[in-house]
C-alpha positions, 0 to 999 in steps of 0.5 A, spaced: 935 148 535 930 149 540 923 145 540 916 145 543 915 138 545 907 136 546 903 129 545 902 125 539 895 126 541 895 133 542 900 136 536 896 138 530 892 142 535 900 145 539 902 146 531 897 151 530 897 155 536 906 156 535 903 158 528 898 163 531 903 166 536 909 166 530 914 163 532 913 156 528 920 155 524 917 154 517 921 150 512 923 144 518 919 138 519 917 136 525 920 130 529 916 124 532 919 120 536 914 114 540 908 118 543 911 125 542 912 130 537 917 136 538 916 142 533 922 147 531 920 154 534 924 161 533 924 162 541 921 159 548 913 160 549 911 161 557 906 155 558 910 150 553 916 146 554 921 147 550 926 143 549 933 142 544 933 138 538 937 136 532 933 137 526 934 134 519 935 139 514 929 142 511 925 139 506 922 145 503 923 151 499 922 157 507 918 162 504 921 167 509 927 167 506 925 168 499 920 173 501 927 177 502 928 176 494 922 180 492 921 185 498 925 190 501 927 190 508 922 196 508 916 191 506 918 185 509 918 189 516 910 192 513 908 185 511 906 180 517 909 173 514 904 168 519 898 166 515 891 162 517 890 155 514 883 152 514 884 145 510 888 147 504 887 153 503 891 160 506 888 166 509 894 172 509 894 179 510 898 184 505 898 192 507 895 196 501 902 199 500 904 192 497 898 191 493 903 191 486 907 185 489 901 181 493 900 176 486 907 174 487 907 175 495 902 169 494 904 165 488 911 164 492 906 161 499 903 156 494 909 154 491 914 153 498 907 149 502 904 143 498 898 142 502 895 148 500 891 149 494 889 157 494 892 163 497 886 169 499 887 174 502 883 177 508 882 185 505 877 187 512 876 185 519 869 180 522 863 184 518 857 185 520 851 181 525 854 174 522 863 177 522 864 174 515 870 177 512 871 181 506 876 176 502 880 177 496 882 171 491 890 172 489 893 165 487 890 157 486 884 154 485 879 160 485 875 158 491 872 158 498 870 152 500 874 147 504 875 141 509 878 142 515 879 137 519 881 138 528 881 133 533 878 127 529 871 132 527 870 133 519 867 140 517 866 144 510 867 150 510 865 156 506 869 162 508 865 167 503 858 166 508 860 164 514 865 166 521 871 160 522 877 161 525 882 155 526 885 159 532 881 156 538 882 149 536 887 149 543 880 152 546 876 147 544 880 141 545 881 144 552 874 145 554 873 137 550 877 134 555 873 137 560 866 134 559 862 128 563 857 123 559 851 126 560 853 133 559 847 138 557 851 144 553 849 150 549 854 152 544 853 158 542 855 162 536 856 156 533 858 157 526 860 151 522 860 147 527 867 147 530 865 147 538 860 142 538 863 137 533 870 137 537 866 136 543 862 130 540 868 126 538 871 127 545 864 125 549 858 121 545 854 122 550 852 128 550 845 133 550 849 140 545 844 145 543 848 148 537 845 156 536 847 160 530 844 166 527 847 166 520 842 162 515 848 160 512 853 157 517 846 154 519 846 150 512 854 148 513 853 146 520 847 140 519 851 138 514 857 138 518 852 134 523 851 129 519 857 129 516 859 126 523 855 123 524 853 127 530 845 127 529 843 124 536 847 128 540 847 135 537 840 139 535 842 146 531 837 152 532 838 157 528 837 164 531 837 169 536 841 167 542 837 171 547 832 169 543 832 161 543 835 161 550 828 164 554 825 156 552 831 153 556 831 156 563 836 152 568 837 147 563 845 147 562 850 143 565 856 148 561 855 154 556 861 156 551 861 163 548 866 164 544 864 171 541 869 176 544 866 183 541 859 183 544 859 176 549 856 181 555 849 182 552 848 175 551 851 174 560 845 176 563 841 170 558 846 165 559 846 166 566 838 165 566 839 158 562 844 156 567 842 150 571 847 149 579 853 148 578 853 150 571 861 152 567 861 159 562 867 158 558 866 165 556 871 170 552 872 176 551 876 182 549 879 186 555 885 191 554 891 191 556 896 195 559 900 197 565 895 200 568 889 195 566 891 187 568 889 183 562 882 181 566 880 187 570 875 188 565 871 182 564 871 180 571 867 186 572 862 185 567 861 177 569 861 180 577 855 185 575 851 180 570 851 175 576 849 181 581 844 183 576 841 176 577 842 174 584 847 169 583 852 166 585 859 165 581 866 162 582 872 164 578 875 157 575 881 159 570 882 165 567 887 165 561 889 168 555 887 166 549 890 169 544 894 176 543 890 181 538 893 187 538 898 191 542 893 194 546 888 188 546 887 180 548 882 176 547 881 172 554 877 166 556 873 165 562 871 159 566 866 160 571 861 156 575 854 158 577 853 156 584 
């Protein structure tokens, strides 16, 4: 069976990137041997190594195959079987023509993976100035909230009031190993906290400016903070990034801007706050198709922001993040302000 091998240290962040991109085998357990983990895939995946291993027998009822014993060949091919997980709880999508078998849909997900204790259901996309979704309670304890856990960093979060997506915790790890002791960051867009707490527990020492909007994310982060205990290395502003940032002109080592609808009317601010030599993680959507290079976009509004404001910029990485519909990708651009 063909499987993607990765670091022990690293596993739980590959996990849920083969879970993003639909190809982790559900109902077989992953296999550790000494410092590596190799878990089942369906297919190989550019960017990984991948590998053939024997896996034992699966351990739990797949939920794939039974989804074929309630739903038609017409509805399985309507229904997108991968889901989200944020601690113990499940993030599905289900078409409205399968409004009549969602209870069941539902019920069948908890029962073929212990560790989650609550199926919702996500019933629209990111809304409004703080991208909360619009979500739907379907089976399990009735609740929201939830501890998730990511690279030794602790967060309570609750999905009704706040943005969080566990999607980018290859991202923030990637960035995390990247970071120097005396570092000054500004994480914009911050939320709960994923960035900034993933960061912490990769570097103590560390200057972080954490930004969020949303009063209720706001709570949910210094709470976060403390929970970490991360209170002299991270200071929570709620607020306006482009706001906030007039009081910190030329003060930041790196800036993560990890908000891919609006992200260039925030540029021209950033570049502002930018110290020499500073490093932009910045994310965006940029079409794709055969006409358009999947960066074409971006690069030129990060080429105008920097004209626009008489600096000098140097692409370091440029990659894509995740797939996010068939005519569009969410990209991620590292670049230094010389």
């Amino acid at each position: 069976m063909k499987a993607v091998k990765t670091r022990l240290l690293n596993a739980e962040e590959t996990k849920k990137k083969l879970r993003e991109l639909g190809v982790l085998i559900n109902g077989v357990s992953a296999k550790r041997e000494g410092s590596f983990v190799y878990f089942p895939v369906s297919k190989n995946i550019p960017g990984f190594t991948v590998v053939n291993k024997v896996f034992s027998k699966p351990v739990r009822i797949d939920f794939q195959k039974e989804l074929s014993k309630i739903l038609s060949k017409k509805e399985l091919s309507e229904f997108i079987s991968s889901f989200d997980t944020v601690g113990d709880i499940a993030l599905i999508e289900i078409p409205s023509s399968l409004d009549g078998k969602k209870k069941k849909i539902a019920e069948l997900l908890l029962k073929t993976n212990k560790s989650l204790r609550t199926i919702l259901r996500k019933k629209s996309a990111f809304l409004g100035e703080y991208r909360v979704k619009e979500l739907e309670f379907l089976a399990g304890e009735r609740k929201t909230t939830a501890l998730y856990k990511e690279a030794g960093a602790v967060m309570n979060v609750d999905l009704s009031n706040s943005y969080f997506s566990s999607r980018l915790a290859f991202e923030r790890l990637r960035i995390a190993k990247q970071l120097k002791p005396g570092e000054k960051i500004l994480a914009l867009f911050a939320g709960v906290g994923p960035f900034p707490l993933v960061f912490f527990k990769q570097q103590k020492k560390l200057d972080i400016v954490a930004i969020e909007l949303n009063p209720n994310a706001v709570k949910q982060l210094k709470e976060n903070v403390a929970l970490n205990k991360a209170e002299k290395s991270i200071t929570v502003i709620e607020g306006d990034v482009n706001e906030v940032l007039k009081d910190y002109k030329n003060w930041a080592d790196r800036v993560v801007m990890p908000l891919p609808h609006t992200s260039k009317l925030f540029l021209d601010s950033v570049l502002r706050a930018a110290a020499k030599n500073c490093i932009i993680h910045y994310y965006a959507f940029n079409s794709f198709n055969k006409n358009l290079a999947p960066f074409d976009e971006v690069l030129s509004d990060i080429k105008q922001a920097c004209a626009r404001n008489n600096k000098k910029c140097k692409i370091l990485n440029k990659r894509i993040a995740r797939p996010y519909s068939a005519s569009l990708v969410q990209v991620v651009i590292d670049f230094s302000v010389l």
